[in-house]
PLY file of the C-alpha trace (Angstrom):
ply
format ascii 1.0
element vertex 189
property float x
property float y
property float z
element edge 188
property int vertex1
property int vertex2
end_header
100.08 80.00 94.77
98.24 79.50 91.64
99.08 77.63 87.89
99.11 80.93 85.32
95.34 80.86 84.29
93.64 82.71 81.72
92.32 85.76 83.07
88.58 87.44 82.50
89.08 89.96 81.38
86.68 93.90 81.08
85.94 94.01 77.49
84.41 97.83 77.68
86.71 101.13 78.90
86.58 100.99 82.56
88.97 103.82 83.96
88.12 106.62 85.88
89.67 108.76 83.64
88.71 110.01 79.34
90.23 107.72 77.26
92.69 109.62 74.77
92.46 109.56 71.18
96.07 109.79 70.41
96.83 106.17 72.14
95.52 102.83 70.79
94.68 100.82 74.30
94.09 97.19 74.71
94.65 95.09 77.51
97.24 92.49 78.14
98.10 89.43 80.46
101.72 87.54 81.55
102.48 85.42 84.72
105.24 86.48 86.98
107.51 83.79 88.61
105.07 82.92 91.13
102.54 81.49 88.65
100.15 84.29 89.05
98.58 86.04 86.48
98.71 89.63 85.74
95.98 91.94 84.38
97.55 94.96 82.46
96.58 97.77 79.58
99.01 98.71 77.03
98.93 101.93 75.89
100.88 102.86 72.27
101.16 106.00 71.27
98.96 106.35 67.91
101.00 106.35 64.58
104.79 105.49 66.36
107.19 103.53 64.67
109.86 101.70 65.21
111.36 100.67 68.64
109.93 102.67 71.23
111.18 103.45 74.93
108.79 101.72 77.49
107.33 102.20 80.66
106.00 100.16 82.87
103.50 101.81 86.04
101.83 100.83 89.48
100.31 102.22 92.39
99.09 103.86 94.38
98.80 100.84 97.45
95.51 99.16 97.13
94.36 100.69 94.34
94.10 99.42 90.51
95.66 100.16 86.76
91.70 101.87 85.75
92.90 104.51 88.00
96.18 106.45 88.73
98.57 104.17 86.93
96.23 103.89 84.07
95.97 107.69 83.70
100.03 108.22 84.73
100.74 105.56 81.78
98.05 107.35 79.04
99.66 110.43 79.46
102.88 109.35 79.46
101.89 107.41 76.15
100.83 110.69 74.76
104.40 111.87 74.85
105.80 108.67 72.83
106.67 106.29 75.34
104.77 102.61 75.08
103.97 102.36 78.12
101.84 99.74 80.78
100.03 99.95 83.92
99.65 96.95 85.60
97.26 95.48 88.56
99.81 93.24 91.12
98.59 89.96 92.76
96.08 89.56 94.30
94.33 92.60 93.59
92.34 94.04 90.38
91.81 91.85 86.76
94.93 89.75 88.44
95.45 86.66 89.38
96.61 85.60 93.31
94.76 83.76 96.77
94.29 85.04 98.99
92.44 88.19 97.11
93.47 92.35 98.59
97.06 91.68 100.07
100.38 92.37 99.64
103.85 90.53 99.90
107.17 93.30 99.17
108.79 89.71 97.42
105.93 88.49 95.03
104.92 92.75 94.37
108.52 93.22 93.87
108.79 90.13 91.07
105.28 91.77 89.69
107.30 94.62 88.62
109.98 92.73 86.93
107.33 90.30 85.36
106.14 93.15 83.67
109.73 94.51 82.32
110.10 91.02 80.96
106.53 91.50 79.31
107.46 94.98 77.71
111.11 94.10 77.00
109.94 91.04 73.97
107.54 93.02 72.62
109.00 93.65 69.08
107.86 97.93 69.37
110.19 97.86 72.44
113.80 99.22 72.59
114.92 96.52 75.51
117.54 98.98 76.59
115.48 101.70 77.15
112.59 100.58 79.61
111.74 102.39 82.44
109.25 102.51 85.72
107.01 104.65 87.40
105.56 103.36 91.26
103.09 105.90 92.18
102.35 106.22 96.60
103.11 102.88 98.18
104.38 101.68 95.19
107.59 103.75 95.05
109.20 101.85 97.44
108.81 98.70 95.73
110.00 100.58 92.29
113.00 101.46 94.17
113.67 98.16 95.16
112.96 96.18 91.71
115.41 99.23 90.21
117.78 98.02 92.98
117.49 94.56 91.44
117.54 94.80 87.61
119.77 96.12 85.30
117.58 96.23 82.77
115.42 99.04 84.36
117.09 102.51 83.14
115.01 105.00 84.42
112.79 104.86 88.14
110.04 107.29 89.08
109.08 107.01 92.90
106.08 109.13 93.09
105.36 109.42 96.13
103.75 112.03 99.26
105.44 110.38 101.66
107.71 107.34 103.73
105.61 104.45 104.21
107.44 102.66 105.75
108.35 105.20 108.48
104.68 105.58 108.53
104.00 102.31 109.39
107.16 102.13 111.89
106.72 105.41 113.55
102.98 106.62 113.12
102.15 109.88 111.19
104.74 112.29 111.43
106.86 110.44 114.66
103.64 110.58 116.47
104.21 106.74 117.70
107.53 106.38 118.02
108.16 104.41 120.84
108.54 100.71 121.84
104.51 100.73 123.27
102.92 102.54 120.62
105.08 100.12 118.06
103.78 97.25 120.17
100.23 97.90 119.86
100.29 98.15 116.14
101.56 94.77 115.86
98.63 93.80 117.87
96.44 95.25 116.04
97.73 93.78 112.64
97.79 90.56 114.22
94.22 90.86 115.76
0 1
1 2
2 3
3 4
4 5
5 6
6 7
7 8
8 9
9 10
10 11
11 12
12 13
13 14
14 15
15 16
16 17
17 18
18 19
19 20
20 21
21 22
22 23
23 24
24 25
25 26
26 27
27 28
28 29
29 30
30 31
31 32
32 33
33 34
34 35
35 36
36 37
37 38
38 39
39 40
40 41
41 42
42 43
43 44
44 45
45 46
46 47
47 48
48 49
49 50
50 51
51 52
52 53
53 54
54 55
55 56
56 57
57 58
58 59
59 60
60 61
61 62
62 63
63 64
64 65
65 66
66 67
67 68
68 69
69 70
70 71
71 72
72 73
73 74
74 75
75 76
76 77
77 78
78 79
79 80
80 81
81 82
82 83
83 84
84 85
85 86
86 87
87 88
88 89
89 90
90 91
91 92
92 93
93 94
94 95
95 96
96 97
97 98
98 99
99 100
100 101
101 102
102 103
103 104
104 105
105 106
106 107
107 108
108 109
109 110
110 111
111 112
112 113
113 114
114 115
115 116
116 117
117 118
118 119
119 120
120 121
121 122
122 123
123 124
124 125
125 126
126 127
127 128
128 129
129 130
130 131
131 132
132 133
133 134
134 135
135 136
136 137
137 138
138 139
139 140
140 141
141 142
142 143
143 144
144 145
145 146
146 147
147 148
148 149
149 150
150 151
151 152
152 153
153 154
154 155
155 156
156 157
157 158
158 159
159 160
160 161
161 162
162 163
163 164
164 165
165 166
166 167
167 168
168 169
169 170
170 171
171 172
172 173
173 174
174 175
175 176
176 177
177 178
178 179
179 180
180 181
181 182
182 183
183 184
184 185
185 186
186 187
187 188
C-alpha cells in the first residue's frame, strides 16, 4: 500500500449532475487504515446549525462520488442531513496501487474511514451518522453496518444480489459446478 499523500485534487464542479443552491459543497480528504487516501465532497445543507445528523454514501461498483453518490448525498443534504460521498481506493480523486480494483476488506475499512471523518467534525451529532451504499456497494454497507456500532442507520440500494450474480450467473443461469469453473478461468485469465 501507499503512505497517506496529499491528494490533487478538481478545483471546478465536476458532477454529472446541477449543483444545488441550497448546499455549500467543497471537497475533502482522510486516509483509512491502510494508508490510502480518500477523495470525498461534503455537502452542508445551507444555513444549518448546530449538530447535524450525517451521512456518509458510495457506489454504484466502479463508478465515482461526481456521479450517483454525489447526487444521492446533494439531495439528501437538501433535506438537512450533512452528508459525504466518497471515491474508495483505488478508484476516482483517491489514493491506492494498483489503480480500478476492489478488495471487500480495504472497501469495507473505506466506509468506516469515512464515519471516523464525519463523526469529529464539530457540525456532526456522532450518534447519529448514517450510510447509504448504492448497487455493488450495498453489500459492503451491510457489512461495515455489521461491524460498527457507531453506524445507526444503513441504506442498501440496490437492483439486485451481486454476489449471487457473480456465483450463479444472471438469474441462476450458471449454476452449476462447470459454468462456476469457467468463470474462475476467466477471472484468472
Amino acid at each position: 500500500m501507499e503512505n497517506t499523500v496529499k491528494l490533487e485534487l478538481t478545483k471546478e464542479w465536476d458532477k454529472t449532475f446541477t449543483k444545488s443552491e441550497k448546499v455549500n459543497h467543497r471537497k475533502v480528504t482522510f486516509p483509512n487504515r491502510y494508508g490510502i487516501t480518500l477523495a470525498a465532497d461534503l455537502y452542508e445543507p445551507k444555513g444549518a446549525e448546530g449538530k447535524l445528523a450525517a451521512i456518509a454514501v458510495c457506489g454504484p461498483f466502479g463508478a465515482v462520488k461526481e456521479q450517483a453518490s454525489g447526487l444521492y448525498a446533494q439531495m439528501m443534504a437538501e433535506r438537512g442531513f450533512l452528508t459525504m460521498a466518497f471515491d474508495p481506493s483505488f478508484t476516482g480523486e483517491s489514493g491506492g496501487t494498483p489503480r480500478y480494483m476492489a478488495s471487500p476488506d480495504i472497501n469495507t475499512e473505506d466506509f468506516q474511514a469515512a464515519v471516523d471523518f464525519l463523526s469529529v467534525q464539530e457540525n456532526v451529532a456522532p450518534d447519529r451518522i448514517g450510510i447509504i451504499g448504492i448497487c455493488g456497494w450495498g453489500g459492503l454497507a451491510l457489512n461495515v453496518a455489521a461491524l460498527d456500532t457507531r453506524i445507526k442507520a444503513t441504506v442498501a440500494s440496490t437492483m439486485y444480489d451481486m454476489s449471487r450474480v457473480n456465483a450463479n450467473g444472471y438469474f441462476d443461469a450458471d449454476n452449476s459446478a462447470d459454468a462456476r469453473y469457467a468463470k474462475k478461468e476467466a477471472m484468472n485469465a
